[in-house]
N, C-alpha and C positions, 0 to 999 in steps of 0.2 A: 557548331557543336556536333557538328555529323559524326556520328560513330561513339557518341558518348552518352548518357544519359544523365537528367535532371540530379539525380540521386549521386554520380561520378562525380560534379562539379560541387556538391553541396559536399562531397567527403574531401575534395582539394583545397577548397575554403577552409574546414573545419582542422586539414591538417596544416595549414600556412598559420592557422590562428595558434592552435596548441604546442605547433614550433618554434612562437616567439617568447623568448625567454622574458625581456621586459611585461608583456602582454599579461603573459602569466603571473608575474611579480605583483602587477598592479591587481589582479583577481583575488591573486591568493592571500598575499602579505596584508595586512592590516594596519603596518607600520606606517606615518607617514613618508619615513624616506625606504619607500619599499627598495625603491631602483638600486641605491647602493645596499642596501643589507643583508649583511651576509644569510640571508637562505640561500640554499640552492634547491635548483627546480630540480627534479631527477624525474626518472623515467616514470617509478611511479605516481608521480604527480600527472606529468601532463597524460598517463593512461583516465588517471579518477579527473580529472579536470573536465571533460564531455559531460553531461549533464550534472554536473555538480557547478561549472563556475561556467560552461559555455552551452546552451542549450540550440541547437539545428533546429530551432523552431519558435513561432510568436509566442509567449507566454502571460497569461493574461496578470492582471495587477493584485488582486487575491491570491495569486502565487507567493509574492511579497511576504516572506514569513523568517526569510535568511537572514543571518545579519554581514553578509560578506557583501560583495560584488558583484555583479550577474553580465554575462552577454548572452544577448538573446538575437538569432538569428531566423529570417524569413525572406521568401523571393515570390518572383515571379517569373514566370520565361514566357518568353512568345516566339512561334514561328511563322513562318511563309507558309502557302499552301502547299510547298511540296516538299516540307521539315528539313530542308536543307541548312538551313542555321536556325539560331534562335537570337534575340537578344533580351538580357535577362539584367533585372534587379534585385541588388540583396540590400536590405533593410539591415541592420547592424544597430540592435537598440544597447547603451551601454547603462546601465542602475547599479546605483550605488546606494546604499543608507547613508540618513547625513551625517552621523558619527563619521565615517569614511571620506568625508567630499575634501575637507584641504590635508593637499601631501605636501611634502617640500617641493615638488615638482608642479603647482599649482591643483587646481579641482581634479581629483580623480579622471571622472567620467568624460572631460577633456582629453586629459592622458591616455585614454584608453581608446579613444575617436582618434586624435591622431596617431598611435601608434598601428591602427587601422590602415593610414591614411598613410602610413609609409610603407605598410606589410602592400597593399595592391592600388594604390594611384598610378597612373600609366606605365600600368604593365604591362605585359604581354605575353604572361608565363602559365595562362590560365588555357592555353590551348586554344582558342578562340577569337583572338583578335584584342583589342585593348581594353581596358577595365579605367573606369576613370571615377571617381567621385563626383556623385552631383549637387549633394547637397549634405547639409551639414546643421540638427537644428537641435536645440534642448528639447526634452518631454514634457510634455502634459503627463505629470502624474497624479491623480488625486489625493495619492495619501501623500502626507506632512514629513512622514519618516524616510522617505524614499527621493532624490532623483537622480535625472539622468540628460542624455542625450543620444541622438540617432545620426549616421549617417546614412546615404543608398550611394552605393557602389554599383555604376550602370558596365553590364556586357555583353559586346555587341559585336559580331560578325564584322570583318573589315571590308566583306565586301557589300558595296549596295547600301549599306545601314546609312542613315543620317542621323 
């Protein structure tokens, strides 16, 4: 990550996310067969889509008050002692309300993890070495109206890193 900062890779994630036209569909659209229906996303959308349908950060469950979709995004980086790289994970929580959970395309918040999971699984477009998914799990959410699931997206330096 030499020559970039924490803030750089969290604005390249949050543009790979706002550029997926599915991604979006599944946020925005409430339909169950969002994928074929005809909306289209336009520009103004994926501008208002950042903190209305995608938030760059953990968002606690009291937040819970929408009745749409929600990605919520959070990391962590870590470096060597002499910041030459970093290797960093993003937390990717998908919440849906259960009015939302079955589309024609299966459970929403499924849909929305894999679509995850094809936007950055062994890629290497992130500027830093490969991005790989490590895990993949439903939430614990306390309230009844609500769920979801999570993945983490691990990125890690190619050189050195285990």
């Amino acid at each position: 990550m030499a020559g970039k900062t924490i803030t750089d890779y969290k604005s390249i994630i949050t543009s790979k996310l706002i550029g997926d036209e599915l991604l979006l569909k599944a946020l925005i659209n409430n339909e169950s067969d969002f994928h074929v229906n005809n909306i289209n996303i336009g520009p103004e959308d994926t501008e208002d889509t950042l903190y209305t349908y995608i938030y760059p950060y953990k968002i606690a469950e009291n937040f819970f008050v929408e009745t749409n979709s929600v990605l919520s995004i959070f990391s962590n980086f870590y470096s060597d002692n002499s910041n030459n790289f970093y290797t960093g994970y993003i937390l990717f929580n998908a919440i849906c309300p259960k009015d939302l959970l079955k589309t024609d395309y299966g459970i929403r918040y499924d849909f929305i993890i894999d679509t995850i999971k094809t936007i950055f699984d062994n890629k290497k477009d992130m500027g830093i070495g490969k991005c790989v998914i490590t895990n993949i799990n439903d939430l614990d959410i306390t309230s009844s109206n609500y769920y979801g699931a999570s993945c983490t997206l691990k990125i890690s330096n190619s050189k050195g890193q285990k």
